[in-house]
C-alpha positions as CSV (number, residue, x, y, z in Angstrom):
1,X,13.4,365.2,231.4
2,X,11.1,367.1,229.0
3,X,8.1,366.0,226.3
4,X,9.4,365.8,222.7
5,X,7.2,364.7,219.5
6,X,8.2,361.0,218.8
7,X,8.1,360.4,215.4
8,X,8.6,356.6,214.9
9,X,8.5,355.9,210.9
10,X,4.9,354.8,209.7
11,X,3.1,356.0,212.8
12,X,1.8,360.0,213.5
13,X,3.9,361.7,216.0
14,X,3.7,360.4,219.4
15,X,3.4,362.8,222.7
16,X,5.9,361.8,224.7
17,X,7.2,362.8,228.1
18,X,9.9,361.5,230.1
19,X,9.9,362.7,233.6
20,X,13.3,361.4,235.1
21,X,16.8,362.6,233.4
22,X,19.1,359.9,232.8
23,X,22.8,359.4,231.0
24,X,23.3,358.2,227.6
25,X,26.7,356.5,226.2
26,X,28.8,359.5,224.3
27,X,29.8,356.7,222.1
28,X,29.1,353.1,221.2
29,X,30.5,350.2,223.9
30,X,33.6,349.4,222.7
31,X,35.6,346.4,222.2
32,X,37.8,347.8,224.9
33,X,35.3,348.6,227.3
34,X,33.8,345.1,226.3
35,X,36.9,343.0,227.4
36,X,36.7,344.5,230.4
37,X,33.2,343.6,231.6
38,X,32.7,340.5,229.6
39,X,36.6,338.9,229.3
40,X,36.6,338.4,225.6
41,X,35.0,340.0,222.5
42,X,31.9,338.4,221.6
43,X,31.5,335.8,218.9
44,X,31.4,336.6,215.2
45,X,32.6,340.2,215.8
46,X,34.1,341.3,212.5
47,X,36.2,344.1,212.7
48,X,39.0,344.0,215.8
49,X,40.5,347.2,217.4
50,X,40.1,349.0,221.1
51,X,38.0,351.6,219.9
52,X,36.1,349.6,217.3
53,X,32.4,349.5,218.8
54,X,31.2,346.2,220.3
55,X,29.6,344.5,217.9
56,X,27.4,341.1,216.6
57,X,25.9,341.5,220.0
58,X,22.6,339.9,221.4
59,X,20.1,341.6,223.2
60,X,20.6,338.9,226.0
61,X,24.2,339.9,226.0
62,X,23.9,343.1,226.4
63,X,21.7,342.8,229.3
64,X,24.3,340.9,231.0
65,X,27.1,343.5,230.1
66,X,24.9,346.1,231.8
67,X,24.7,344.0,234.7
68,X,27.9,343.4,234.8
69,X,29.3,346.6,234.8
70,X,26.5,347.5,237.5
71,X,28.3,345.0,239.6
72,X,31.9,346.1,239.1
73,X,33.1,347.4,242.8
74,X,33.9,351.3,241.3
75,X,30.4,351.7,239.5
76,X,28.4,349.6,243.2
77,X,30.6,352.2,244.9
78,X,29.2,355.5,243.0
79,X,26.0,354.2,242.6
80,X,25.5,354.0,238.6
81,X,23.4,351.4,237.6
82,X,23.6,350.7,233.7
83,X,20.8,349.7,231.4
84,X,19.6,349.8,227.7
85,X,17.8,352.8,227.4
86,X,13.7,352.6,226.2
87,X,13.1,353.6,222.8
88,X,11.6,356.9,223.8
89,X,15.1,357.7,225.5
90,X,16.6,356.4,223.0
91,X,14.8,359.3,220.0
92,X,15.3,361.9,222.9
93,X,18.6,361.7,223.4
94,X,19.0,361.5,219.3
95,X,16.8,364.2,218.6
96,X,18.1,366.4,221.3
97,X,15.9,368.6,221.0
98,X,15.0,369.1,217.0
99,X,12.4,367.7,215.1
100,X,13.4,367.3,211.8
101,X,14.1,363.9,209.6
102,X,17.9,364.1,211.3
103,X,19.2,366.4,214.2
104,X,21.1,368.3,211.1
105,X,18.0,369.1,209.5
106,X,16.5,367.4,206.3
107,X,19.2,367.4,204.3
108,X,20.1,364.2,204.0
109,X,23.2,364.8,201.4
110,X,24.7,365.6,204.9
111,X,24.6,362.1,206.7
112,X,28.1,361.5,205.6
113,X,29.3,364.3,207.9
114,X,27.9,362.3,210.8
115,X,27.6,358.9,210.4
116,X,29.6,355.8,208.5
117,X,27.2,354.0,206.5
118,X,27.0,351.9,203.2
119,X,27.9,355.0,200.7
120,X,30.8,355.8,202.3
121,X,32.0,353.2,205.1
122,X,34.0,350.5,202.7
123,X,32.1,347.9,204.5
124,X,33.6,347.7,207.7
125,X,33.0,349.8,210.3
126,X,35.1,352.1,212.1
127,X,36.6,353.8,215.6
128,X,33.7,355.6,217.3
129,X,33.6,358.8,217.4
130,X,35.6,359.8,214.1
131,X,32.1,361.7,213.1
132,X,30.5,364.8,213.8
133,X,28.4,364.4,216.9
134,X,24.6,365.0,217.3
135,X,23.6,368.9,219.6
136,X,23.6,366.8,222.5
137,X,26.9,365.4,222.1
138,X,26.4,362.0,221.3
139,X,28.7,360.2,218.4
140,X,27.4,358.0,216.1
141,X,24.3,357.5,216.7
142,X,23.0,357.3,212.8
143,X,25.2,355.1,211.7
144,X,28.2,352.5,212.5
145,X,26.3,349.9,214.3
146,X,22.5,349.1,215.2
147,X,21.9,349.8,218.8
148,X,19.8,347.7,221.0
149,X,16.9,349.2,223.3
150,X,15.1,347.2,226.2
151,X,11.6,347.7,224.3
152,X,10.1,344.5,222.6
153,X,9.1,345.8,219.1
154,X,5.4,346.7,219.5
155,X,3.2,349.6,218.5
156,X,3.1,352.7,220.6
157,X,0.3,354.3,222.1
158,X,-0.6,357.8,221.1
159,X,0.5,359.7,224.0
160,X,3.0,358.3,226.7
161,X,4.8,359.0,230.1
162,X,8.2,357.3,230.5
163,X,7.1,354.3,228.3
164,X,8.8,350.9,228.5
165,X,6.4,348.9,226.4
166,X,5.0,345.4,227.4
167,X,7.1,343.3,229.8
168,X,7.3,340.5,227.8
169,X,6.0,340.1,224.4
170,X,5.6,336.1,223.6
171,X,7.4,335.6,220.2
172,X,8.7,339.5,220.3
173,X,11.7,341.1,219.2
174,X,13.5,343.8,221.0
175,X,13.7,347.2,219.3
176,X,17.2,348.7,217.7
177,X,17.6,352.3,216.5
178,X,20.1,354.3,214.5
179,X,21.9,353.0,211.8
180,X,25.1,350.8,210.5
181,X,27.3,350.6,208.1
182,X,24.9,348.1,205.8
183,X,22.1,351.0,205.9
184,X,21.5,353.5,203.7
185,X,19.7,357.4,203.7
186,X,16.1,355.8,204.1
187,X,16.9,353.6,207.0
188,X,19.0,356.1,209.2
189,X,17.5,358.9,211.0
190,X,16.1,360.0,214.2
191,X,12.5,358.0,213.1
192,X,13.9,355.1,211.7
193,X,13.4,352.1,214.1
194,X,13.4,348.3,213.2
195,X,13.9,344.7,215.7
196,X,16.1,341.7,215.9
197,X,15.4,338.7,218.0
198,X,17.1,338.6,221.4
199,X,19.4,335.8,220.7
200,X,20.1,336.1,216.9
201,X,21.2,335.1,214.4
202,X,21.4,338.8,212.7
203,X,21.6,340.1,209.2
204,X,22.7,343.7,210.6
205,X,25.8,344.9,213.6
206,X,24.1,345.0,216.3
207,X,25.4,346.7,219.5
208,X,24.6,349.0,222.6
209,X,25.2,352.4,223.6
């Protein structure tokens, strides 16, 4: 838990404070861990391989993969229930304490030494975790594949505790963060947010972490 400065592009920095820890994916789902909740990979996935993230995923989806996994006797036994984090998780756990443009400062000559994205991924993504990871540990998390939050995409007050946004947003789209391998410099980074519609269809790789 802690209070961090959100700083969601096009908006001044937002107070916000989240006052429960929680656990964050090391890496993107992958198509491994996939197949084992959900049976088969889901449709139009475009690049194949265990430790290829999860990908061409809908927000509906990955609500049901989280609930699946919640189900599965081992995690019912421990007591781990899986979500998709909120976006202000979501820019905490990216952040990880900084507050510059990316967790490696403001360089952003250096987003190659983190993340696979259009100048360098050959247009197809790759293996998690063959980056450098963020302070916090996390893999990823700039670039590869879009990641899906449980917000629906909405403005956010000024000053927040533990915010989840509206419950239901008539017409909404759901908030994704990070980056993927069809973004470029301006559209990764910790403040870089943008939305998809729950069920598609999508003009970016979508997945969860």
């Amino acid at each position: 838990p802690g209070t961090f400065a959100m700083q969601t592009q096009f908006n001044p920095p937002i107070k916000a404070t989240i006052t429960k820890p929680f656990y964050i994916g090391v890496y993107e789902v992958t198509q491994k861990e996939w197949k084992t909740v959900m049976g088969s990979l889901p449709e139009n996935t475009k690049t194949e391989g265990d430790n290829m993230p999860a990908q061409e995923v809908s927000w509906n989806t990955a609500t049901e993969f989280c609930q699946k996994l919640s189900n599965m006797p081992d995690e019912k036994a421990s007591g781990c229930v899986y979500r998709l984090p909120t976006e202000t998780e979501w820019e905490y756990a990216c952040r990880a304490g900084t507050n510059t443009l990316y967790f490696f400062g403001d360089d952003a000559s250096k987003l190659g030494e983190y993340a696979w994205f259009r100048p360098n991924c050959e247009s197809a993504v790759h293996p998690v975790g063959t980056k450098q990871p963020n302070p916090a540990g996390l893999y990823d998390i700039y670039g590869n594949i879009y990641e899906w939050c449980s917000d629906w995409f909405t403005n956010i007050p000024g000053e927040t505790v533990d915010y989840k946004g509206p419950s239901q947003l008539v017409g909404g789209i759901k908030i994704i963060r990070g980056g993927s391998i069809q973004g470029s410099h301006t559209n990764s980074g910790s403040n870089f947010r943008a939305a998809a519609p729950v069920d598609g269809p999508y003009d970016a790789l979508v997945g969860l972490r």
